[in-house]
Short mmCIF file of the C-alpha atoms (twelve columns), coordinates in Angstrom:
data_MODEL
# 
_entry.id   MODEL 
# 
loop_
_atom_site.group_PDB 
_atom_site.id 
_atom_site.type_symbol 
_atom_site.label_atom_id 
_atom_site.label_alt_id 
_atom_site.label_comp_id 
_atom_site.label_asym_id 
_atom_site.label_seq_id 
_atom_site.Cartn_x 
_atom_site.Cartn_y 
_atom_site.Cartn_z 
_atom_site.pdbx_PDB_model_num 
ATOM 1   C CA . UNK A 1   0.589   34.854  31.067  1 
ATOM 2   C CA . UNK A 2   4.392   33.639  31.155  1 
ATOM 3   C CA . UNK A 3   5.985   31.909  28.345  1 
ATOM 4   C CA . UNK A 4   6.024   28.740  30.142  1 
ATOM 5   C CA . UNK A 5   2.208   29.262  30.719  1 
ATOM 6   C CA . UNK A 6   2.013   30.103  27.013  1 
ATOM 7   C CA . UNK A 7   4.450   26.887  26.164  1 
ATOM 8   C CA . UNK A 8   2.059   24.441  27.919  1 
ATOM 9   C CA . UNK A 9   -1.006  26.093  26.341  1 
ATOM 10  C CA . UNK A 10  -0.020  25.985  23.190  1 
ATOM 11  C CA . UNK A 11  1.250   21.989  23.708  1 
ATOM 12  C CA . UNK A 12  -2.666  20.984  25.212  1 
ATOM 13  C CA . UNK A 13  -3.902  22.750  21.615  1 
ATOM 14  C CA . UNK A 14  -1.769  21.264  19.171  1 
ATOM 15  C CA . UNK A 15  -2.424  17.754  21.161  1 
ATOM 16  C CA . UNK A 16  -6.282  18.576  20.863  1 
ATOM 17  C CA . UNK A 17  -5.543  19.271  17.445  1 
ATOM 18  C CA . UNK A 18  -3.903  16.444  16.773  1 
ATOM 19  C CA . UNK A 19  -6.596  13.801  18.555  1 
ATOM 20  C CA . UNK A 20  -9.347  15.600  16.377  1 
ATOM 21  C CA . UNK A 21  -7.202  14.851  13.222  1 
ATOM 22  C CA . UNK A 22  -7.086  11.577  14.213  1 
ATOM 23  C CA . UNK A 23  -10.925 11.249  15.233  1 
ATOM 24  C CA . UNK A 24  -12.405 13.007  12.106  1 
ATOM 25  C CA . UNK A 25  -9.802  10.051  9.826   1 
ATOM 26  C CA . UNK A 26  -11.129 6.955   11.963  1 
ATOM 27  C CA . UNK A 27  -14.335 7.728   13.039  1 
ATOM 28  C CA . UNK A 28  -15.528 6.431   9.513   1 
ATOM 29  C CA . UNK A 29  -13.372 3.393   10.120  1 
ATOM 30  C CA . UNK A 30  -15.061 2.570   13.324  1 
ATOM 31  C CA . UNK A 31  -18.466 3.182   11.909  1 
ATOM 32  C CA . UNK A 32  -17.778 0.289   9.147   1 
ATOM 33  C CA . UNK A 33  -16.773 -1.811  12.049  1 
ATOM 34  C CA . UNK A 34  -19.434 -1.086  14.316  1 
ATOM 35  C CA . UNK A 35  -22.341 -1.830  11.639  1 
ATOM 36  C CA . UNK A 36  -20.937 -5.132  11.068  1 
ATOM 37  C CA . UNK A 37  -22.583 -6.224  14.341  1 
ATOM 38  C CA . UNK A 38  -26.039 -4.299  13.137  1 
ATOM 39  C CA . UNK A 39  -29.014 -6.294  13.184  1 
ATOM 40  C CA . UNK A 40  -30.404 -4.897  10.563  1 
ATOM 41  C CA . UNK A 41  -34.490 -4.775  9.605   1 
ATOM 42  C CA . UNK A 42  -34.686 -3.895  5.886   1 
ATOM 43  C CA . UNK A 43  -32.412 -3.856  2.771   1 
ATOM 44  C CA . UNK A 44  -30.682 -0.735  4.441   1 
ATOM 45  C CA . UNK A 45  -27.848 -1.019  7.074   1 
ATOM 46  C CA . UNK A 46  -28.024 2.804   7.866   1 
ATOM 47  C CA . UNK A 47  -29.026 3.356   11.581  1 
ATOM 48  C CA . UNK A 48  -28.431 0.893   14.887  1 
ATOM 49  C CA . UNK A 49  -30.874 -1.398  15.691  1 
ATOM 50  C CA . UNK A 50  -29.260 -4.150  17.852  1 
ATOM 51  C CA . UNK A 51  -26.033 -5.964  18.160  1 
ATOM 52  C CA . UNK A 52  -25.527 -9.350  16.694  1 
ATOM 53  C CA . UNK A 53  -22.962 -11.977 15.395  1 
ATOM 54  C CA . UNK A 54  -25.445 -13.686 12.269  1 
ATOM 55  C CA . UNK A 55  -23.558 -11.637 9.478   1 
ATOM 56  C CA . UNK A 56  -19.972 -12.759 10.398  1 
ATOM 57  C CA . UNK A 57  -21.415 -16.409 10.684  1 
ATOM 58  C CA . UNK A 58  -22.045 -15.932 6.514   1 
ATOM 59  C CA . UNK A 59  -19.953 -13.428 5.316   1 
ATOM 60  C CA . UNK A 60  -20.150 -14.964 2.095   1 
ATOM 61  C CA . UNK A 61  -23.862 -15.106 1.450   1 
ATOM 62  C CA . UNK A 62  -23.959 -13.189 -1.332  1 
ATOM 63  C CA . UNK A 63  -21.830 -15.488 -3.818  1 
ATOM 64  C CA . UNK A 64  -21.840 -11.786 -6.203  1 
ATOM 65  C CA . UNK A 65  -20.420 -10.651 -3.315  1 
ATOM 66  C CA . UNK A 66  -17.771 -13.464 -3.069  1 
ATOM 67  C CA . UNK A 67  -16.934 -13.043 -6.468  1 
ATOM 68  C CA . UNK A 68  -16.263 -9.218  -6.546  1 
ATOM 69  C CA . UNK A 69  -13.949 -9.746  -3.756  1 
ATOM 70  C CA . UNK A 70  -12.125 -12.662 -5.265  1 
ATOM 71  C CA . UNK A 71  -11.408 -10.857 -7.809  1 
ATOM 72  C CA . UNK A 72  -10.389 -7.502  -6.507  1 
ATOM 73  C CA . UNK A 73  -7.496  -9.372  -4.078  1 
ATOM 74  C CA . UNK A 74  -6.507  -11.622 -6.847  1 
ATOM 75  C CA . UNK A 75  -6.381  -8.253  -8.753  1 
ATOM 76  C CA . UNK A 76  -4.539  -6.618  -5.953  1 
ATOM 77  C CA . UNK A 77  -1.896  -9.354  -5.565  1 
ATOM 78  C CA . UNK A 78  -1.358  -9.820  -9.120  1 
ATOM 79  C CA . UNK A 79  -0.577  -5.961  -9.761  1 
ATOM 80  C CA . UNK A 80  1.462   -5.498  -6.745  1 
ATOM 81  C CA . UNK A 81  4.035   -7.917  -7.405  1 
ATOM 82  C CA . UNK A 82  4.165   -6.742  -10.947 1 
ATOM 83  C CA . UNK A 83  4.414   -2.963  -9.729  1 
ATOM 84  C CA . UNK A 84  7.003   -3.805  -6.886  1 
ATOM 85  C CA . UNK A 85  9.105   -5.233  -9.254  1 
ATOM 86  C CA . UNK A 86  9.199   -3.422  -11.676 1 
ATOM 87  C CA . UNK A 87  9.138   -0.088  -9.457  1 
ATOM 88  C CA . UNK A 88  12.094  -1.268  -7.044  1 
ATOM 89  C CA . UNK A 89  14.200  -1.933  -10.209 1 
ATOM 90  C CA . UNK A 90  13.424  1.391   -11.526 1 
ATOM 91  C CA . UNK A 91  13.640  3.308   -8.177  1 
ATOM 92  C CA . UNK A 92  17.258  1.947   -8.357  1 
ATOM 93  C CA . UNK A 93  18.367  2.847   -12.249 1 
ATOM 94  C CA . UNK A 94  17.208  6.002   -11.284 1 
ATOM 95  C CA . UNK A 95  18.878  6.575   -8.003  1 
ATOM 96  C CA . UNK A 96  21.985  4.768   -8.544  1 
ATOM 97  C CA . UNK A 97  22.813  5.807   -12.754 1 
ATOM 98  C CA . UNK A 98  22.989  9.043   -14.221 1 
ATOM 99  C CA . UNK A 99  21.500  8.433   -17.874 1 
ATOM 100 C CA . UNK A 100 20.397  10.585  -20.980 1 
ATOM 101 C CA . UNK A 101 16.516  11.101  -20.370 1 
ATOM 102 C CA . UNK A 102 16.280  10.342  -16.332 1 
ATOM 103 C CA . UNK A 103 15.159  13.683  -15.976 1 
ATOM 104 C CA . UNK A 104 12.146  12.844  -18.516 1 
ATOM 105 C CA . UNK A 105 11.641  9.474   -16.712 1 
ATOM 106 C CA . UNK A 106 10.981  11.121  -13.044 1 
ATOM 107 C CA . UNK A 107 8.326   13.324  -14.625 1 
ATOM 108 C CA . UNK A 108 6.522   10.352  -16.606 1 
ATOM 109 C CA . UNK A 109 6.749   8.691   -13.059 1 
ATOM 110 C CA . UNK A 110 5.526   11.503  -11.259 1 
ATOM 111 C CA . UNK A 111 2.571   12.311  -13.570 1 
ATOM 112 C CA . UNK A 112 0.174   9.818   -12.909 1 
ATOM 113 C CA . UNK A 113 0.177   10.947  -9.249  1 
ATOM 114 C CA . UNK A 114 -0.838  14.392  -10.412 1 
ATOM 115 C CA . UNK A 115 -3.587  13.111  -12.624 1 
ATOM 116 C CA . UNK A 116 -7.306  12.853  -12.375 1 
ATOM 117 C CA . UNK A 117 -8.498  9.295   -11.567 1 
ATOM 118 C CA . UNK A 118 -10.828 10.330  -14.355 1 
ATOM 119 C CA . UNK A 119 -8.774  11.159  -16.790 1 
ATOM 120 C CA . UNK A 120 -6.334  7.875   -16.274 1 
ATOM 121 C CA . UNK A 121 -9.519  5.468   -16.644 1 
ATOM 122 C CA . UNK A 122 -10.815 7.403   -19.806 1 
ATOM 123 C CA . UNK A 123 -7.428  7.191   -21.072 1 
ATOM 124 C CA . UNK A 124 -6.769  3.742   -20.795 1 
ATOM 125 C CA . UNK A 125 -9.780  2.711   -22.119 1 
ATOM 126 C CA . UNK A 126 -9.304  4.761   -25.524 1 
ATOM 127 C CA . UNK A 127 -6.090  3.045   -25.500 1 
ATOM 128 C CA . UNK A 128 -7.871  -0.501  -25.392 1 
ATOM 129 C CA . UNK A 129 -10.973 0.101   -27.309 1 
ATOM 130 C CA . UNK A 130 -7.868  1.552   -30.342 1 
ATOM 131 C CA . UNK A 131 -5.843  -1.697  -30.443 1 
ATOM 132 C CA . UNK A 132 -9.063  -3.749  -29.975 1 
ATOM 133 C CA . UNK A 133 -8.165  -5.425  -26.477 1 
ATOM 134 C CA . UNK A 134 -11.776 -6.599  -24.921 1 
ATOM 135 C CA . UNK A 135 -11.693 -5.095  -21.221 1 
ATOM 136 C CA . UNK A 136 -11.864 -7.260  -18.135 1 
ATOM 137 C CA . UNK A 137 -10.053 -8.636  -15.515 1 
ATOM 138 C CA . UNK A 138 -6.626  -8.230  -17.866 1 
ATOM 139 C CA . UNK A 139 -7.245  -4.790  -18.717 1 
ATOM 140 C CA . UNK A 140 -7.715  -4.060  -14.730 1 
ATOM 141 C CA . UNK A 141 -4.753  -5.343  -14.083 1 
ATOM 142 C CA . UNK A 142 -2.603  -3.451  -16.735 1 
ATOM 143 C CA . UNK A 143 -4.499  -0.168  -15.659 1 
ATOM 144 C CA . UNK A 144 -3.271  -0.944  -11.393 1 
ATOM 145 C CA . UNK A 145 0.009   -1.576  -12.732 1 
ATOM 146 C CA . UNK A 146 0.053   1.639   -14.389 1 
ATOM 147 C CA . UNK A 147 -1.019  3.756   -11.751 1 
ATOM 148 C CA . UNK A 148 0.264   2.095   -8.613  1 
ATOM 149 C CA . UNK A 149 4.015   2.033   -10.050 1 
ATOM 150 C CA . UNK A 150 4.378   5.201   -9.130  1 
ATOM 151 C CA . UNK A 151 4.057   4.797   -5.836  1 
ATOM 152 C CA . UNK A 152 6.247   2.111   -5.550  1 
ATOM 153 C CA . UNK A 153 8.915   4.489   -6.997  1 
ATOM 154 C CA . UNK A 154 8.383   7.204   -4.887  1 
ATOM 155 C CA . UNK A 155 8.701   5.179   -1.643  1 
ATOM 156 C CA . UNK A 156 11.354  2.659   -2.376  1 
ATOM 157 C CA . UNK A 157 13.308  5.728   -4.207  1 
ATOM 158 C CA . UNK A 158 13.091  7.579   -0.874  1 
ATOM 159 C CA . UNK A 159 14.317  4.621   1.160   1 
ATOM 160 C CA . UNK A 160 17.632  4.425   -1.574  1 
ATOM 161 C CA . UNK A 161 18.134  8.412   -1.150  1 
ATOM 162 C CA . UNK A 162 18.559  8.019   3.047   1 
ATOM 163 C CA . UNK A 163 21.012  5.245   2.697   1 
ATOM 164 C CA . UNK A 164 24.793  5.534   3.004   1 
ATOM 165 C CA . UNK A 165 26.349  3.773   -0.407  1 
ATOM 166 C CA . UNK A 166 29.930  3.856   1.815   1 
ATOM 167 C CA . UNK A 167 28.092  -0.136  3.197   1 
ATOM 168 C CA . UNK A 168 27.627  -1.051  -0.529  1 
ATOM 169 C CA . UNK A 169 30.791  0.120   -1.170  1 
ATOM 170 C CA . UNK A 170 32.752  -1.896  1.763   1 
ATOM 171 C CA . UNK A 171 31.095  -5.269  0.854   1 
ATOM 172 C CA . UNK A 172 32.625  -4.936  -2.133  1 
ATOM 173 C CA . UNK A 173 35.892  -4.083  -0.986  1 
ATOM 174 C CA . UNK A 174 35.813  -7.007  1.197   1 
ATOM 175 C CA . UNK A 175 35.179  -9.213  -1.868  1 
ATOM 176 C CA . UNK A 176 31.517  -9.328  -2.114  1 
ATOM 177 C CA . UNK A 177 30.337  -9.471  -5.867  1 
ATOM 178 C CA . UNK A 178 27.775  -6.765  -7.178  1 
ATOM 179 C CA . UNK A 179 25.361  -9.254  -7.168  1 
ATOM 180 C CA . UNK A 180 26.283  -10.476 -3.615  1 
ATOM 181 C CA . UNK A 181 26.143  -7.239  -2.677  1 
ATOM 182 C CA . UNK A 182 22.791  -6.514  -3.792  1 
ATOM 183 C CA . UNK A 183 20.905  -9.714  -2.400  1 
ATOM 184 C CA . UNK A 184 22.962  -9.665  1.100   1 
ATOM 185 C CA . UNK A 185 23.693  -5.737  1.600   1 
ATOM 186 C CA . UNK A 186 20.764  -3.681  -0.219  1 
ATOM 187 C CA . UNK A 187 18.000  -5.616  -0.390  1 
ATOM 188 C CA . UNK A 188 17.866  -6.055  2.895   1 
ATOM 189 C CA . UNK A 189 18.279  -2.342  3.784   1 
ATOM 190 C CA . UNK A 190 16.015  -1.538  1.102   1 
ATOM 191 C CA . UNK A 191 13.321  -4.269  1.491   1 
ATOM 192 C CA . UNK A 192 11.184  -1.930  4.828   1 
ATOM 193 C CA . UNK A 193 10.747  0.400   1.949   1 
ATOM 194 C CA . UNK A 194 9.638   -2.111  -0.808  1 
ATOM 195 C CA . UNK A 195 7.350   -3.741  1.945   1 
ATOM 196 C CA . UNK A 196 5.481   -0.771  2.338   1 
ATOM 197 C CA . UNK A 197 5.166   0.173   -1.070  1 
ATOM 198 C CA . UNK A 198 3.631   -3.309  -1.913  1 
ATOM 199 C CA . UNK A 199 1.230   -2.724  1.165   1 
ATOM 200 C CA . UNK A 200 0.357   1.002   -0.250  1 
ATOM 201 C CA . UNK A 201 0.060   -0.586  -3.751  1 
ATOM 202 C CA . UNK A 202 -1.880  -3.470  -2.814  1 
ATOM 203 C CA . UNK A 203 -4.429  -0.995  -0.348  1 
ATOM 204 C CA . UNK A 204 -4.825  1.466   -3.177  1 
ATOM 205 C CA . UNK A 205 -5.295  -1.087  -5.565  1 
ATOM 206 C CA . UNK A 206 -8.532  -3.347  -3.910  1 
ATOM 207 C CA . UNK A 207 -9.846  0.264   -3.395  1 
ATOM 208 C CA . UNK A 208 -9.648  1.990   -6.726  1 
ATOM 209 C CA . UNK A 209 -12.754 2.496   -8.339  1 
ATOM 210 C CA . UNK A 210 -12.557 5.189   -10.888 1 
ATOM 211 C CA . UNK A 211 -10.263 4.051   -13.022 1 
ATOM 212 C CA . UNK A 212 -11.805 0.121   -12.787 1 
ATOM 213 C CA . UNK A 213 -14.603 1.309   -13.657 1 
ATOM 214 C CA . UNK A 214 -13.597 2.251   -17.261 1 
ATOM 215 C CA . UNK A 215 -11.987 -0.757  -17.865 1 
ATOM 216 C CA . UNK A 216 -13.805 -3.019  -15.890 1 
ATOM 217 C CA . UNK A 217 -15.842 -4.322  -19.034 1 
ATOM 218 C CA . UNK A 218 -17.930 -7.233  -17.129 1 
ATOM 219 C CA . UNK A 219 -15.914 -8.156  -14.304 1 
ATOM 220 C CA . UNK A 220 -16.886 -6.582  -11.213 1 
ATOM 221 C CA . UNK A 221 -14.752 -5.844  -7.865  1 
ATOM 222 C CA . UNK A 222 -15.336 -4.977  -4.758  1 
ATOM 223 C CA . UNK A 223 -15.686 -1.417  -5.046  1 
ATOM 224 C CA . UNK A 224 -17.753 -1.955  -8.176  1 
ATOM 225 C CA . UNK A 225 -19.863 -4.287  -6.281  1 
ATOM 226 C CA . UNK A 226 -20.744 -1.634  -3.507  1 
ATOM 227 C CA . UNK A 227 -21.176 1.137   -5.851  1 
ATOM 228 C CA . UNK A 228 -23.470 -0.848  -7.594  1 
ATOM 229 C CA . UNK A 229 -25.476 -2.339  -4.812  1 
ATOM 230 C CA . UNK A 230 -26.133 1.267   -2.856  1 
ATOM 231 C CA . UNK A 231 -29.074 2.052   -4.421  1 
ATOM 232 C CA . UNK A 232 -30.868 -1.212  -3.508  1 
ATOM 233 C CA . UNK A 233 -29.107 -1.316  -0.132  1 
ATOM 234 C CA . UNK A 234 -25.630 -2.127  0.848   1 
ATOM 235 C CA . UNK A 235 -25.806 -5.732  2.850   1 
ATOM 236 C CA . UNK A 236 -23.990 -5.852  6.190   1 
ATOM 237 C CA . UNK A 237 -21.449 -8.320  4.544   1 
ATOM 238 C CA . UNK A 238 -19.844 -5.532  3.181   1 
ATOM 239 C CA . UNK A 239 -19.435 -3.925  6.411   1 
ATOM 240 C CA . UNK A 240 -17.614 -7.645  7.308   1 
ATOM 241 C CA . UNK A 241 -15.933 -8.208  4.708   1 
ATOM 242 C CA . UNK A 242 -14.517 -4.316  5.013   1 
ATOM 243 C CA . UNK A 243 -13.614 -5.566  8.760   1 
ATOM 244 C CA . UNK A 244 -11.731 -8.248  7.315   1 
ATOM 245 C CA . UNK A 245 -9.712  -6.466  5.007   1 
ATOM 246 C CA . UNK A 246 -8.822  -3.567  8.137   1 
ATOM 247 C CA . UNK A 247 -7.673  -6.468  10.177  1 
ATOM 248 C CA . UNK A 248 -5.593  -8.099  7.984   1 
ATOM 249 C CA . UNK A 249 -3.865  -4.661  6.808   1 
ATOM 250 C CA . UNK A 250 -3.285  -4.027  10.191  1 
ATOM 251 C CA . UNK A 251 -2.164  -7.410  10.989  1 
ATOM 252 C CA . UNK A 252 0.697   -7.212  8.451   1 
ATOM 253 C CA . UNK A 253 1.494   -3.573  9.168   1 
ATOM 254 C CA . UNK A 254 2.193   -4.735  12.971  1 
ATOM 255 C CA . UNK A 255 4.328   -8.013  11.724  1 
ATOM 256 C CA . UNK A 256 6.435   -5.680  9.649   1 
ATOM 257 C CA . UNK A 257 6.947   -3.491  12.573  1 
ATOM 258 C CA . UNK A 258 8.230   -6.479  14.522  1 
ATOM 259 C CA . UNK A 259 10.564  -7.519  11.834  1 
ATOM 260 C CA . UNK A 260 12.291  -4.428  11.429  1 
ATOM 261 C CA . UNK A 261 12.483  -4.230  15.177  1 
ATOM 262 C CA . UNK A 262 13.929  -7.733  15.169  1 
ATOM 263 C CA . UNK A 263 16.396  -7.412  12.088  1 
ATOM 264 C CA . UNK A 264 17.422  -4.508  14.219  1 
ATOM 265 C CA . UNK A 265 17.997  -6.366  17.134  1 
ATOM 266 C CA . UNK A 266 19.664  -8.268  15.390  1 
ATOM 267 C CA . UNK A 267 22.291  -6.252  13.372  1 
ATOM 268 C CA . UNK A 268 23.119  -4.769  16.582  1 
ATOM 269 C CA . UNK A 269 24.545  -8.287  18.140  1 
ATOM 270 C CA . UNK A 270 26.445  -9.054  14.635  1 
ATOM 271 C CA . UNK A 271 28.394  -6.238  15.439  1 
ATOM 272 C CA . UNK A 272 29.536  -6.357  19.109  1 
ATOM 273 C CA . UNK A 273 26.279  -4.210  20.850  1 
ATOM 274 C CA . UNK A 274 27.554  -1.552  18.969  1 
ATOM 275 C CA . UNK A 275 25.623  1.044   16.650  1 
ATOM 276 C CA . UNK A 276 25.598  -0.433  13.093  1 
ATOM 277 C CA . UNK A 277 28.595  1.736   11.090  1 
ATOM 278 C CA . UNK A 278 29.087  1.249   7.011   1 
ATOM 279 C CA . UNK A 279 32.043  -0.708  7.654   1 
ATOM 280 C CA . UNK A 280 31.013  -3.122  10.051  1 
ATOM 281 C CA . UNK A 281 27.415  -3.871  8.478   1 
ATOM 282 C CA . UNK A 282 29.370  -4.607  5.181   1 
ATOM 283 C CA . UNK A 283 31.880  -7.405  7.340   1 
ATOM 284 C CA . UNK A 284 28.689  -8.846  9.141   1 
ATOM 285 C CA . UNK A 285 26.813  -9.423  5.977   1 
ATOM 286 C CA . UNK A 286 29.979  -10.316 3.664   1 
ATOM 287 C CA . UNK A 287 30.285  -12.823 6.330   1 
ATOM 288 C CA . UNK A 288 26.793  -14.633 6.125   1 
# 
């Protein structure tokens, strides 16, 4: 066999490779999907047993159902913008300053992505039940806050890292303010990176259970709601409302695609059909 022979062979493996990745992550998905068109028999929505559109005519006839899922978006929404926030503002003190103890803040960020679900939950809710704070929906929200800050630091702190501070830099020198320069210079080039951290906070957020669970108290989510409902017999709104939630994830995932293409596009025309350089970003923007 020649190297070319041995080239090619190796290219058809690592692409088989790769579409089996990719089957064995959304074979599960399209499962969820499929089974929203089951017409189900029983309490169970386990095997095939005919197609039909009567569950996504009623997606919400299960008002526990509706509730759980009220609350875990309102949940979701309310700890993402908190997180994003907060984590964008702290992504930059800690790319941009050089401070007594920064060294200690990366590993405080960095340690609730290295710790057991299981351990977070239990110790959140010692932490409640010690200063006598009732869990519910409050408590859930402090507890996604905790835990999904991180990731909002880690991704909007890699998005700072890869960009050149020479743009920042020239704004200023051609009389932007350091305020100016943030709202019209790095936010911009910084805000694909805090868009996806919302969208990764937000996801992992309407799909944590573990940690909910401890301080859940009486409010149930979505999660909760399945969990909780599998021993009786999951009901093919689930498998809708799960539909749903895919399509409008993906929805936003493809409109922030477009935007970056289009903000782009349109950085390119600001500055003469020309590659984008520090120096002539900075004049476009300064400008307006």
């Amino acid at each position: 066999m020649t190297g070319r022979q041995r080239d090619r062979l190796r290219s058809w493996l690592l692409g088989l490779w790769g579409v089996g990745a990719i089957a064995y992550l959304f074979i599960p998905v399209a499962i969820i999907v499929l089974f929203s068109f089951n017409d189900n028999k029983g309490r169970f929505n386990f095997t095939w047993q005919g197609f039909t559109l009567d569950h996504w005519k009623e997606p919400f006839a299960d008002p526990a159902l509706q509730t759980a899922l009220q609350n875990s978006v309102s949940i979701a929404l309310v700890s993402t913008l908190i997180a994003t926030a907060l984590g964008t503002f702290m992504a930059l003190a800690l790319v941009r300053y050089g401070f007594r103890g920064r060294s200690a803040a990366d590993f405080f960020i960095f340690l609730p992505l290295a710790t057991p679900e299981v351990v977070l939950g239990a110790a959140l809710l010692g932490l409640f039940l010690t200063m006598n704070v009732s869990t519910g929906y409050a408590t859930i929200v402090i507890a996604h806050v905790m835990f999904t800050i991180s990731y909002v630091v880690v991704t909007v702190k890699a998005r700072l890292e890869g960009m050149d501070r020479h743009i920042e830099e020239a704004a200023m020198d051609l009389g932007a303010t350091e305020w100016g320069t943030f709202v019209r210079v790095t936010l911009p080039l910084i805000a694909p990176g805090i868009a996806a951290a919302a969208l990764l906070a937000a996801a992992i957020s309407i799909d944590d259970y573990v940690i909910t669970t401890f301080n859940a108290g009486q409010t149930q989510t979505f999660p909760l709601y399945i969990f909780g409902s599998a021993r009786q017999g999951v009901p093919p709104q689930v498998n809708v409302l799960a539909t749903m939630l895919l399509a409008i994830v993906l929805l936003l995932m493809a409109l922030n695609v477009v935007w970056q293409r289009r903000r782009a596009r349109r950085d390119v025309r600001r500055t003469g059909d020309e590659p984008v350089g520090s120096m002539a970003l900075a004049e476009a923007t300064a400008r307006g």
